[in-house]
KEGUBA-258691 format. One record per residue (C-alpha): residue number from 1; residue in three letters; x, y, z. Coordinates in steps of 0.001 Angstrom, whole numbers. Example, Ala and Ser with C-alpha at 12.3 -4.5 7.8 and 13.67 -1.06 7.14 Angstrom:
// KEGUBA-258691
+-----+-----+---------+---------+---------+
|   i |  aa |      c1 |      c2 |      c3 |
+-----+-----+---------+---------+---------+
|   1 | Ala |   12300 |   -4500 |    7800 |
|   2 | Ser |   13670 |   -1060 |    7140 |
+-----+-----+---------+---------+---------+
//
This chain:
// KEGUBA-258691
+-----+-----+---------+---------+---------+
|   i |  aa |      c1 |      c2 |      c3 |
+-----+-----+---------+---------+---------+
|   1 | Unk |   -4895 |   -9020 |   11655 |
|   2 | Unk |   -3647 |  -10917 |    8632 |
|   3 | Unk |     114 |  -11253 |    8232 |
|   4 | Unk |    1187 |  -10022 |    4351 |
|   5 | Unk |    5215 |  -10599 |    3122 |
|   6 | Unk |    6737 |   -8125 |    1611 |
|   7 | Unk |    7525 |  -10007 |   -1401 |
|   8 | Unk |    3410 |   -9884 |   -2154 |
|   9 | Unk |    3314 |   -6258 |   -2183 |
|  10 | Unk |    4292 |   -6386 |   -6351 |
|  11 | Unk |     921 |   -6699 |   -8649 |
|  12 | Unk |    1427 |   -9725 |  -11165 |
|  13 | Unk |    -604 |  -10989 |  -13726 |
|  14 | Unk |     -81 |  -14027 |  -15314 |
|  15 | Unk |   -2846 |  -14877 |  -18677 |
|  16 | Unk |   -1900 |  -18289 |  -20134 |
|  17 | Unk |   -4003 |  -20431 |  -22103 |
|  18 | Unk |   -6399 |  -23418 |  -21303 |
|  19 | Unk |   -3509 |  -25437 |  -22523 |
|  20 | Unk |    -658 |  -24155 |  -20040 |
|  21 | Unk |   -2274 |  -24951 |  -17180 |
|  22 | Unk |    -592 |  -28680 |  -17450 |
|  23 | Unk |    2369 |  -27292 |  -19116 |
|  24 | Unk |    3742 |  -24528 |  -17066 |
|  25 | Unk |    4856 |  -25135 |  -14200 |
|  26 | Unk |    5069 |  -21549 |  -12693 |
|  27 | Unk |    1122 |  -21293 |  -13432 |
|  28 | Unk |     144 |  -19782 |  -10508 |
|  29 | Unk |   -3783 |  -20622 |   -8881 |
|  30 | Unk |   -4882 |  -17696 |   -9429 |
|  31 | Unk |   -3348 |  -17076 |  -13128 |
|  32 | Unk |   -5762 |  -15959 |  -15452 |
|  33 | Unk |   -6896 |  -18875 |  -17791 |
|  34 | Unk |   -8258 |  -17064 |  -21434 |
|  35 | Unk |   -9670 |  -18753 |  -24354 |
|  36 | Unk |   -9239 |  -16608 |  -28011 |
|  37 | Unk |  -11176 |  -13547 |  -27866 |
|  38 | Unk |  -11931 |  -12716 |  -23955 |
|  39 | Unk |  -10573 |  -10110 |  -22230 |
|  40 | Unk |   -8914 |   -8887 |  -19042 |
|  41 | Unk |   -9213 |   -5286 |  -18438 |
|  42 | Unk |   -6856 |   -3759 |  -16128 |
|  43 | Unk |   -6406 |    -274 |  -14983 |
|  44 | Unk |   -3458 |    1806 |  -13660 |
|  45 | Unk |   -4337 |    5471 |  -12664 |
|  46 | Unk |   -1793 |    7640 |  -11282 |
|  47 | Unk |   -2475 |    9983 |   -8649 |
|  48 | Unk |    -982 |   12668 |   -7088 |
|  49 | Unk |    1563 |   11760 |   -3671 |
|  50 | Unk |    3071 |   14870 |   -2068 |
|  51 | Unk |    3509 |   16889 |     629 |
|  52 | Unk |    2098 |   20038 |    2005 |
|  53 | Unk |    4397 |   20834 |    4980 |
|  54 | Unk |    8286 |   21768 |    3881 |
|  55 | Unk |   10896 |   20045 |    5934 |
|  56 | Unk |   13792 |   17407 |    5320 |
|  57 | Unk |   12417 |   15095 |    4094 |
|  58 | Unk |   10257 |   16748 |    1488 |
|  59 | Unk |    8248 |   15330 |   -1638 |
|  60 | Unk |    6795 |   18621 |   -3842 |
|  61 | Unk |    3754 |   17790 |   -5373 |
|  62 | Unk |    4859 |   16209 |   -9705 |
|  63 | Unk |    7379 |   14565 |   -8474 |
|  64 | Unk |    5937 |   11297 |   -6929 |
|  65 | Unk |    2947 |    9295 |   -7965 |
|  66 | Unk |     595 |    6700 |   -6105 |
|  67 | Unk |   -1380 |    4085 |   -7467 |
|  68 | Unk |   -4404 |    2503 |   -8611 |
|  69 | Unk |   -4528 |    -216 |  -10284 |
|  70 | Unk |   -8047 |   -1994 |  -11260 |
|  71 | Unk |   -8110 |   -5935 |  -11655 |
|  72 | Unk |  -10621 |   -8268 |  -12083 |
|  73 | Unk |  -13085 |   -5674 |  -10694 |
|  74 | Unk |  -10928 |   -4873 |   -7861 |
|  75 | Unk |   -9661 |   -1248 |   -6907 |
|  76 | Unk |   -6250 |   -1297 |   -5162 |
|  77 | Unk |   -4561 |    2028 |   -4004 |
|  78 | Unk |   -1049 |    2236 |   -3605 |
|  79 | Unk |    -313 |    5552 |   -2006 |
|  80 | Unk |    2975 |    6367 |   -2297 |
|  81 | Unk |    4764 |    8608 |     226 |
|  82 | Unk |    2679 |   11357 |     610 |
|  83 | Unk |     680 |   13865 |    2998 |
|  84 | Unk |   -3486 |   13371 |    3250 |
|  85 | Unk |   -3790 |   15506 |     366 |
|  86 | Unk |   -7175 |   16041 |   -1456 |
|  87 | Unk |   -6440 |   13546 |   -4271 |
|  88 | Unk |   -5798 |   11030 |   -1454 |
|  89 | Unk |   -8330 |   11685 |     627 |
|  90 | Unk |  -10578 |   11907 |   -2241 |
|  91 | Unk |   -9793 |    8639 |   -3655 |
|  92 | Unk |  -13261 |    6432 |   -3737 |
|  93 | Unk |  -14498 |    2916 |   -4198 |
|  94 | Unk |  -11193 |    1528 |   -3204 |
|  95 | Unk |  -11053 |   -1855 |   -1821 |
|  96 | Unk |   -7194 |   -2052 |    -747 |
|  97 | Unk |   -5134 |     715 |     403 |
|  98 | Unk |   -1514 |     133 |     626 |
|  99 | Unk |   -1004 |    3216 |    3040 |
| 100 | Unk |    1883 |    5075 |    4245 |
| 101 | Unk |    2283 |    5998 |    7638 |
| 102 | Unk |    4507 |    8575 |    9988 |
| 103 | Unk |    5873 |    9466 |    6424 |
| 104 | Unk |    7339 |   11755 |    6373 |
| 105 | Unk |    7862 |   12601 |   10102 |
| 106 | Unk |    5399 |   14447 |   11400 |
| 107 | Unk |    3686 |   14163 |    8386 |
| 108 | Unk |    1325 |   11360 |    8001 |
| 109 | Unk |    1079 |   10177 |   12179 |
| 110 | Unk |   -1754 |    8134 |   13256 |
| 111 | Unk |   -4286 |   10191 |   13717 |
| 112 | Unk |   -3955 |   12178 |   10516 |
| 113 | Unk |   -3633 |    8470 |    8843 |
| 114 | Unk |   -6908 |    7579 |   10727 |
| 115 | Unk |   -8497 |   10714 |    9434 |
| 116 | Unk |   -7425 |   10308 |    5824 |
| 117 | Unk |   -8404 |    6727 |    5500 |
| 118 | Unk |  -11944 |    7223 |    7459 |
| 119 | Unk |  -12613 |    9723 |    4309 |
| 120 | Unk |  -11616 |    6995 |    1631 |
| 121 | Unk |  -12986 |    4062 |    3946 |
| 122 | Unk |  -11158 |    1099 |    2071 |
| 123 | Unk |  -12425 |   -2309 |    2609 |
| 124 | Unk |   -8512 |   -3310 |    3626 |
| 125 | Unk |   -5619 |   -1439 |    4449 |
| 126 | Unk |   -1705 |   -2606 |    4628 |
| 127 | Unk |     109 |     361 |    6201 |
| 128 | Unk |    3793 |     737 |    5795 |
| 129 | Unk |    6821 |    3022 |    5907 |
| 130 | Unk |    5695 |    3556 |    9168 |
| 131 | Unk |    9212 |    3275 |   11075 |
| 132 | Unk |   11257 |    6392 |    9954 |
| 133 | Unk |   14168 |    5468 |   12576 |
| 134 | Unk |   14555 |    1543 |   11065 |
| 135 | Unk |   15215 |    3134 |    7606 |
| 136 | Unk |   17873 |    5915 |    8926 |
| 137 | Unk |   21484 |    4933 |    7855 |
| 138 | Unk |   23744 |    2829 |   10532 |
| 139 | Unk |   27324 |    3965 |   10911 |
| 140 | Unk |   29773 |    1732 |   10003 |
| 141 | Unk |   29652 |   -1809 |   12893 |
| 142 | Unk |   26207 |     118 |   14412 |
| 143 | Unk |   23207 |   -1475 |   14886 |
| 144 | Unk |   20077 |   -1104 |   13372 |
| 145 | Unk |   17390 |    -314 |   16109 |
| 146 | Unk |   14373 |   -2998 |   16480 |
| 147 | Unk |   11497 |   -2161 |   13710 |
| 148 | Unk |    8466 |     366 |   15541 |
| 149 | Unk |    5433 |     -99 |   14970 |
| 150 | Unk |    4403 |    2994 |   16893 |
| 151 | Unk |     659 |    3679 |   15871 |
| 152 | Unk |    -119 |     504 |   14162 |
| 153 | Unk |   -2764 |    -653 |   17401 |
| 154 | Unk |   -3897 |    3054 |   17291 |
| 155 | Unk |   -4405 |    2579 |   13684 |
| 156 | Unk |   -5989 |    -647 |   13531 |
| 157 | Unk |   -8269 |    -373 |   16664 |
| 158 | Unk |  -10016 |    3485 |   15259 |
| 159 | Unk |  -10700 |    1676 |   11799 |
| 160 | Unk |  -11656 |   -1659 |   13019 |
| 161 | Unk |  -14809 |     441 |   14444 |
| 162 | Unk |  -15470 |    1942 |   11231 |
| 163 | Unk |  -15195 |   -1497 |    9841 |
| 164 | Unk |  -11979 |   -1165 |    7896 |
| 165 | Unk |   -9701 |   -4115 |    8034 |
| 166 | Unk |   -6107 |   -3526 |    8976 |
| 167 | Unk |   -3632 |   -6196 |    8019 |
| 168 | Unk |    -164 |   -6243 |    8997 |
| 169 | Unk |    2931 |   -7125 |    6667 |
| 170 | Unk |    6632 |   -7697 |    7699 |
| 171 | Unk |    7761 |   -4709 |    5740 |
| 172 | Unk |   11116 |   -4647 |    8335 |
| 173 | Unk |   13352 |   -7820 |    9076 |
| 174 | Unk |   14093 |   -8748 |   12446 |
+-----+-----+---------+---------+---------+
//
């Protein structure tokens, strides 16, 4: 599994000209180099992120969105927090998944995050939000409890057999 910081989790795109390459020194190596007259298409879709079973937590479905967003003839889905709804589930060609997990409790647990993304079969998938007690608030000189990652070997073992890559990203600080 492939480690990913949280900081890379943002989409960027950076289109300078031929010229800038020399010039800029933020240029990054995969910035997007155009001469007059080509284009770069990209694509955001919203979908639909909610949930299905009421409890505290709860996310109704219009109020949240997920993500995808097409570059360079990539298709990269990020969820949001949400249940394996049929938009989710449904969601096709996609070859990243950024992918919610034990969100809410009881909600979106291993096996029903196995299930959802063995219908979409991504090439990759990042999960995250997948420690509901590291995100609880911490009374005043508490301690925050180590990060979980309850389900992530369950997770990455059931869609390593189905061919689905599962990489890892220090979404938590130690």
């Amino acid at each position: 599994m492939k480690a990913l910081t949280p900081a890379l989790f943002a989409i960027t795109l950076v289109a300078a000209p031929a010229s800038a390459q020399t010039r800029i020194q933020i240029m990054p190596p995969d910035g997007i180099v155009m001469a007059v007259g080509q284009r770069f298409d990209l694509r955001v879709e919203a979908t639909a992120a909610y949930d299905i079973k009421p409890g505290d937590p709860f996310h109704p479905k219009g109020e949240a969105n997920g993500y995808i967003v097409t570059i360079g003839g990539k298709r990269i889905y990020i969820v949001g927090v949400t249940e394996c709804v049929p938009e989710v589930r449904g969601a096709k060609n996609i070859d990243v998944a950024f992918f919610p997990m034990n969100v809410p409790l009881e909600r979106m647990e291993p096996a029903a995050a196995i299930d959802c993304l063995s219908a979409m079969k991504p090439k990759v998938v990042y999960p995250y939000h997948y420690d509901q007690e590291w995100v609880r608030p911490v009374a005043a000189g508490g301690r925050r409890p180590e990060p979980s990652t309850r389900g992530l070997k369950e997770l990455s073992d059931a869609l390593s057999r189905q061919k689905i890559e599962v990489r890892l990203a220090t979404w938590y600080p130690k």
